[in-house]
C-alpha positions in Angstrom: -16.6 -46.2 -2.9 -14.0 -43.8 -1.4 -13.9 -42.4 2.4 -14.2 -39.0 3.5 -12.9 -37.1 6.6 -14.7 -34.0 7.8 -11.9 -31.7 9.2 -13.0 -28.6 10.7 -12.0 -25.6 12.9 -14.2 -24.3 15.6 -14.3 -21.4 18.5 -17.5 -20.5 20.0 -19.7 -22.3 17.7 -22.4 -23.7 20.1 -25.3 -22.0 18.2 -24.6 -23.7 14.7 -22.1 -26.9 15.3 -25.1 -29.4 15.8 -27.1 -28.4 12.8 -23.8 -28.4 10.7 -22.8 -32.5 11.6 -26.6 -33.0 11.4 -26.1 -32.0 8.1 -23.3 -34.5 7.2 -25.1 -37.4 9.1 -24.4 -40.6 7.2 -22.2 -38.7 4.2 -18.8 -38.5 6.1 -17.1 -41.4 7.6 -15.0 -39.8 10.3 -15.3 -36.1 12.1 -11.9 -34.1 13.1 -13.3 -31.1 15.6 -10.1 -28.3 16.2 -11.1 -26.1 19.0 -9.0 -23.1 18.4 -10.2 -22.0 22.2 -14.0 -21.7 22.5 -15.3 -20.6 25.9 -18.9 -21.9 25.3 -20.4 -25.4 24.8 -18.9 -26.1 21.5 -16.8 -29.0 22.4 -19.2 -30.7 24.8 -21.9 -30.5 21.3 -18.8 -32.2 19.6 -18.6 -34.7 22.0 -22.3 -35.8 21.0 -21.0 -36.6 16.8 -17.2 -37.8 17.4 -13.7 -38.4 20.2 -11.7 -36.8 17.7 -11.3 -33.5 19.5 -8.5 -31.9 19.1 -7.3 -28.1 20.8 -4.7 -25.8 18.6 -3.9 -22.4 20.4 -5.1 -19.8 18.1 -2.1 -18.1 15.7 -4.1 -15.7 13.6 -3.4 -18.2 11.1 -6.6 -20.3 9.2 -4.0 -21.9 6.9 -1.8 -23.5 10.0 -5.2 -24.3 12.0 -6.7 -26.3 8.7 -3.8 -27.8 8.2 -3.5 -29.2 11.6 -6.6 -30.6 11.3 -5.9 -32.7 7.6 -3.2 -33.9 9.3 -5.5 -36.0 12.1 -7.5 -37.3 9.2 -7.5 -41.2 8.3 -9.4 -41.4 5.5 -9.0 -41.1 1.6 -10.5 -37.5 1.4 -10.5 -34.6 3.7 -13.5 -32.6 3.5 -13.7 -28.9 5.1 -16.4 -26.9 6.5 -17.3 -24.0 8.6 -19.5 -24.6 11.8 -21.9 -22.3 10.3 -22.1 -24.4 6.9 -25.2 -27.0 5.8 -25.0 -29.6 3.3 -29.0 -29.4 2.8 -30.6 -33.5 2.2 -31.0 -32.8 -2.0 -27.3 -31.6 -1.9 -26.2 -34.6 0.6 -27.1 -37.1 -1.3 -25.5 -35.4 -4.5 -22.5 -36.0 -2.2 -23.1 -39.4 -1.3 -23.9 -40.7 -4.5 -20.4 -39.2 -6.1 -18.9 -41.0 -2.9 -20.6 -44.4 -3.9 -19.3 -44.4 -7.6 -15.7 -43.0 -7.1 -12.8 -44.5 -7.6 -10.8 -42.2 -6.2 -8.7 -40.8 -9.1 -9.5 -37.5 -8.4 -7.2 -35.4 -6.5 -9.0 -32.2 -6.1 -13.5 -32.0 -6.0 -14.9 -28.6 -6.5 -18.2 -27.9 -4.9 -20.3 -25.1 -5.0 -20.1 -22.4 -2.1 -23.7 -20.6 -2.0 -23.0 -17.6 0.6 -25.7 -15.6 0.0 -29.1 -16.5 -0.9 -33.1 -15.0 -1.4 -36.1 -15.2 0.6 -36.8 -18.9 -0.8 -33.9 -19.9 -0.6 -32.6 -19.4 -3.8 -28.4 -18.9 -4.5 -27.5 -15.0 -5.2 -23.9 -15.3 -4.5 -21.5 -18.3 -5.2 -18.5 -19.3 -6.2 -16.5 -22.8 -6.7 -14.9 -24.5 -3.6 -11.9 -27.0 -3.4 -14.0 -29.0 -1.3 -13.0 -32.6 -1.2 -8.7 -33.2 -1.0 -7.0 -36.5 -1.8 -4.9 -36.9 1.7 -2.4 -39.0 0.0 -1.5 -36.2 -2.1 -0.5 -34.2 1.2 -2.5 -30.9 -0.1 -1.3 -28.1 2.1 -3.4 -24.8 2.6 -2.2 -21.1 2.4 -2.7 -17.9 3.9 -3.4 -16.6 7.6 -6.7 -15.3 6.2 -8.8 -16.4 3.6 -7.1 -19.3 3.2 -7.4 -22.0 0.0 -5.5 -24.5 -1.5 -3.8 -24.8 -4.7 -5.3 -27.6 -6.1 -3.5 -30.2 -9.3 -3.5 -33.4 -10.6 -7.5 -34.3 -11.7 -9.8 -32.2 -10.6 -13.9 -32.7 -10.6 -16.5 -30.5 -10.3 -19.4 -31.9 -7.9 -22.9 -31.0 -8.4 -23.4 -30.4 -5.1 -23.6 -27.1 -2.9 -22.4 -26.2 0.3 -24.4 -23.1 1.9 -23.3 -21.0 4.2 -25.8 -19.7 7.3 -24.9 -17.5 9.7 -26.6 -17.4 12.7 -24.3 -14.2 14.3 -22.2 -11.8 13.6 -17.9 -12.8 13.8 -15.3 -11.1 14.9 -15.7 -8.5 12.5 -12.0 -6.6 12.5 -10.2 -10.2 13.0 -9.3 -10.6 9.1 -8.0 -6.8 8.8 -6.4 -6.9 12.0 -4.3 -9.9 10.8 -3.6 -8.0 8.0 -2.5 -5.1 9.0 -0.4 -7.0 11.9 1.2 -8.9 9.2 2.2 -5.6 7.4 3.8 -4.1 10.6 5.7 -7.3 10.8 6.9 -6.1 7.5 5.8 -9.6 5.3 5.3 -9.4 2.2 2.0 -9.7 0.7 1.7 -11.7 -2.6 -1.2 -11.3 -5.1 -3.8 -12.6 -3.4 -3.0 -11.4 0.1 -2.9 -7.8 -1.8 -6.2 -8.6 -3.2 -8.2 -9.6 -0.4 -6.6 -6.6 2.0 -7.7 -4.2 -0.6 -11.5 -5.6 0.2 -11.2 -5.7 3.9 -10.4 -2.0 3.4 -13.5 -1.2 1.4 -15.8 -3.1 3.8 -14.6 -0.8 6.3 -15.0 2.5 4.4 -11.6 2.8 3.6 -12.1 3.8 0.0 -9.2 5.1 -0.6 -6.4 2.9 0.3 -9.0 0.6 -1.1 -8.1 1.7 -4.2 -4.6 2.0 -3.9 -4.5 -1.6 -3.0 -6.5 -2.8 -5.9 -4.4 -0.7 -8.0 -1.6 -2.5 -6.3 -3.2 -5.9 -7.1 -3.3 -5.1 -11.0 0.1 -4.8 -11.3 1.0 -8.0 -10.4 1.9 -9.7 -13.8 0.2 -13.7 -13.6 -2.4 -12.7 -11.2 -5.7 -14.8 -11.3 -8.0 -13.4 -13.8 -11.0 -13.8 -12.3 -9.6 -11.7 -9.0 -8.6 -9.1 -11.6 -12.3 -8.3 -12.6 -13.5 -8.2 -9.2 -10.6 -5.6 -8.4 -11.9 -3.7 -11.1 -15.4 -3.7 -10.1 -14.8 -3.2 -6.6 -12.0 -0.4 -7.6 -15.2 1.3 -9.2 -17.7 0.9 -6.4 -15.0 2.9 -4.0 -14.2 5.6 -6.8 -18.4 6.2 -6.7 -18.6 6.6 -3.4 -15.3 9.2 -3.4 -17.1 11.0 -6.3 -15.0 10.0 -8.9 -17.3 9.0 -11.2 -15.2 9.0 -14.1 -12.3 6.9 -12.7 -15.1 4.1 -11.7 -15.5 3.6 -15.5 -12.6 3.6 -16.4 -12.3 1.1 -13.6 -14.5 -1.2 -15.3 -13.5 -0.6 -19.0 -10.6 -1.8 -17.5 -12.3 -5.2 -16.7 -12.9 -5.6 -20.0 -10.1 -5.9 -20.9 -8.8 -9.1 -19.1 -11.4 -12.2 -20.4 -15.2 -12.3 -22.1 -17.1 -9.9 -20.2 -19.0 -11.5 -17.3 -22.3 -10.5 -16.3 -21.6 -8.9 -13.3 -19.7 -6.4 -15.3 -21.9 -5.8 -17.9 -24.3 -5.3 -15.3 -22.3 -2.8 -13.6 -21.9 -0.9 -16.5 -25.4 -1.0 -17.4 -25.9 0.6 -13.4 -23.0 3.4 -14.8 -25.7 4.5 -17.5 -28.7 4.1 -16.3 -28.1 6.1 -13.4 -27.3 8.7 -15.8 -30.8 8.2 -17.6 -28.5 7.4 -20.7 -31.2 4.1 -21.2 -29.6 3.2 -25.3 -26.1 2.5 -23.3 -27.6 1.2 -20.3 -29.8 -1.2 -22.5 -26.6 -2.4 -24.7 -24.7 -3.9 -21.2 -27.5 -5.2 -19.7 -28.5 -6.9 -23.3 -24.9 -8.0 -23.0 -25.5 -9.5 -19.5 -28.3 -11.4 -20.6 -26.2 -13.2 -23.1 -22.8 -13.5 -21.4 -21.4 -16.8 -20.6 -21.8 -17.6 -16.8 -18.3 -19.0 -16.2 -18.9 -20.3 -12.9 -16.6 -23.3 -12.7 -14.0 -20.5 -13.3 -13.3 -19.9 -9.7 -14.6 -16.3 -9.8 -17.5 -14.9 -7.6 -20.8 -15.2 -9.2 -24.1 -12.7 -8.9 -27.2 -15.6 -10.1 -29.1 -12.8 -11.1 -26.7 -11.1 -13.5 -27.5 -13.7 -15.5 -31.6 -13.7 -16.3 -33.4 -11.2 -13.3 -31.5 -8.5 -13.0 -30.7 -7.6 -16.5 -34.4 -8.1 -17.4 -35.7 -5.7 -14.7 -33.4 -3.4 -16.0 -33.7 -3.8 -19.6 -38.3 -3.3 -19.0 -36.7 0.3 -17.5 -34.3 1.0 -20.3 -37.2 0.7 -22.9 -40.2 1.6 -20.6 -38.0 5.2 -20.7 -37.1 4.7 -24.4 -41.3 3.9 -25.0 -40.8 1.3 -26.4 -43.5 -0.4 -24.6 -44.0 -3.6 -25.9 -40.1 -4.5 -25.3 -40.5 -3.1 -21.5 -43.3 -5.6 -21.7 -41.3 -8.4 -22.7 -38.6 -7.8 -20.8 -41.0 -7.4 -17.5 -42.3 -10.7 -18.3 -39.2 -12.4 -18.5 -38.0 -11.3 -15.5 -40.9 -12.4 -13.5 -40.0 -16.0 -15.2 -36.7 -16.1 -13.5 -37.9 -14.5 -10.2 -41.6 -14.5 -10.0 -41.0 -13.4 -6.2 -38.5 -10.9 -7.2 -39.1 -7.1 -5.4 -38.8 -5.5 -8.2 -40.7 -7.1 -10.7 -43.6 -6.8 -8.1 -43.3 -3.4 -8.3 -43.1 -2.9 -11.6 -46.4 -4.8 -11.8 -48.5 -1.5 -11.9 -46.9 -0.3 -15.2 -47.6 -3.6 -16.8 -51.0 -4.6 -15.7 -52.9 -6.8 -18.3 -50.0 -6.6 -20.5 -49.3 -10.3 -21.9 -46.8 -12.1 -24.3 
């Protein structure tokens, strides 16, 4: 059995700190709290789950404020999370039972990070986590904003998720105002810094440096691939909205041509054509979404319903258009398999009442 230290960084967390340790009850075997400078409750709650409180004056800097908190750990593994995080009990005790049988080789676990989910509960966005470091190996973490760690040596993959709940809104300009302080400092931004700008800038409407930043991003030679697709994607989303309609496909034709097509792209490539009412082409991607390979131990964002739901929906349209009815059928069918819940396939009840497979 290995031990685990759960090292986190906290300010004004007094709404979602309890239910997080809650969560961790009995899993971890010591608890690091950095207060980066709360003004609320959220050390007192501390207080309650560990003495190992620690204050670091805020930098703008995530990288230099995890760090500082690995280096109070004590035990084999540091372990991160956010205050807003939950380790739900199913997904605990996936975690304590990998902590019972390790022995410890493994530098690096992955986990799952589930960001996004539906009305039951259900993941619609996640992506893979270094979760779980080897302190001995003196991992270090980079970046003043969205920060990570570049893990080697033998790394696992965990089945067991991490979700992230927010309960309130953040500081919503803090990661592009680091940003854009850095650049009038005059650093220089590497791939991923370039990457991650470039989608602060599209959250905030900025479409066309947006763009230019993306752009940017693809020229760098060994970027990572998965980051690469996602620029094109999100390249094409901000060339919509400007009206360039034709430079967003050719956005994500350029996707193509980096690794397999994931299903996310296909999917937005199906969206390019059937909003065009072009339903042969729009049925070809989303046919190819429901067959591409869901890489998600990749490292890449994933969309869970680019992979069964969505295309389905999409694929009843394509052929309810094409009258092909007894394919619509189908493909309503199957798509009330994967999300018998789903909005849309309650809607598109009504066209396919009495219909069965």
């Amino acid at each position: 059995m290995v031990t685990i230290s759960l090292c986190m960084i906290v300010k004004d967390e007094e709404a979602v700190l309890g239910r997080c340790l809650d969560s961790v009850k009995g899993a971890v075997d010591e608890i690091i709290v950095v207060d980066t400078g709360s003004s609320d409750s959220t050390k007192k709650i501390a207080e309650v789950y560990t003495d190992k409180i620690f204050e670091f004056p805020w930098q703008d800097d995530f990288a230099a404020a995890r760090n500082f908190s690995f280096s109070k750990a004590s035990m084999d593994y540091c372990m991160w999370l956010d205050a807003d995080d939950v380790i739900d009990p199913e997904q605990r005790e996936r975690l304590l039972k990998w902590k019972v049988g390790a022995d410890g080789s493994a530098d690096a676990v992955m986990m799952r990070y589930v960001t996004a989910e539906d009305k039951e509960g259900k993941p619609v966005f996640s992506y893979y986590r270094e979760r779980l470091l080897k302190r001995e190996r003196g991992f270090r973490w980079e970046g003043r904003v969205h920060e990570a760690i570049a893990v080697w040596g033998k790394v696992e993959y965990l089945d067991a998720a991490v979700a992230h709940r927010k309960q309130k809104p953040g500081d919503s300009d803090r990661n592009l105002r680091i940003y854009e302080k850095m650049l009038e400092k005059g650093e220089e931004f590497g791939p991923r810094e370039v990457f991650y700008f470039a989608r602060e800038l599209y959250y905030y409407k900025r479409y066309v440096e947006a763009v230019e930043n993306f752009e940017k991003f693809l020229e760098f030679p060994r970027a990572f691939v998965e980051n690469q697709v996602e620029a094109c994607r999100m390249a094409a989303y901000c060339c919509y909205l400007l009206g360039e309609e034709g430079r967003a496909l050719d956005f994500l034709l350029r996707g193509l041509s980096f690794r397999v097509p994931s299903g996310e792209l296909c999917c937005d490539l199906g969206k390019h054509f059937i909003d065009r009412q072009q339903w042969e082409q729009a049925a070809f991607w989303y046919e190819a979404a429901l067959h591409a390979p869901k890489r998600d131990k990749a490292g890449g964002f994933v969309l869970d319903e680019c992979y069964g739901y969505l295309p389905c929906v999409q694929l009843s349209v394509c052929y309810y258009w094409l009258g092909d009815m007894e394919k619509a059928a189908a493909f309503h069918h199957e798509a009330g398999k994967w999300k018998p819940y789903g909005e849309e396939f309650l809607k598109n009840m009504i066209y396919f009442k009495g219909t069965s497979l």
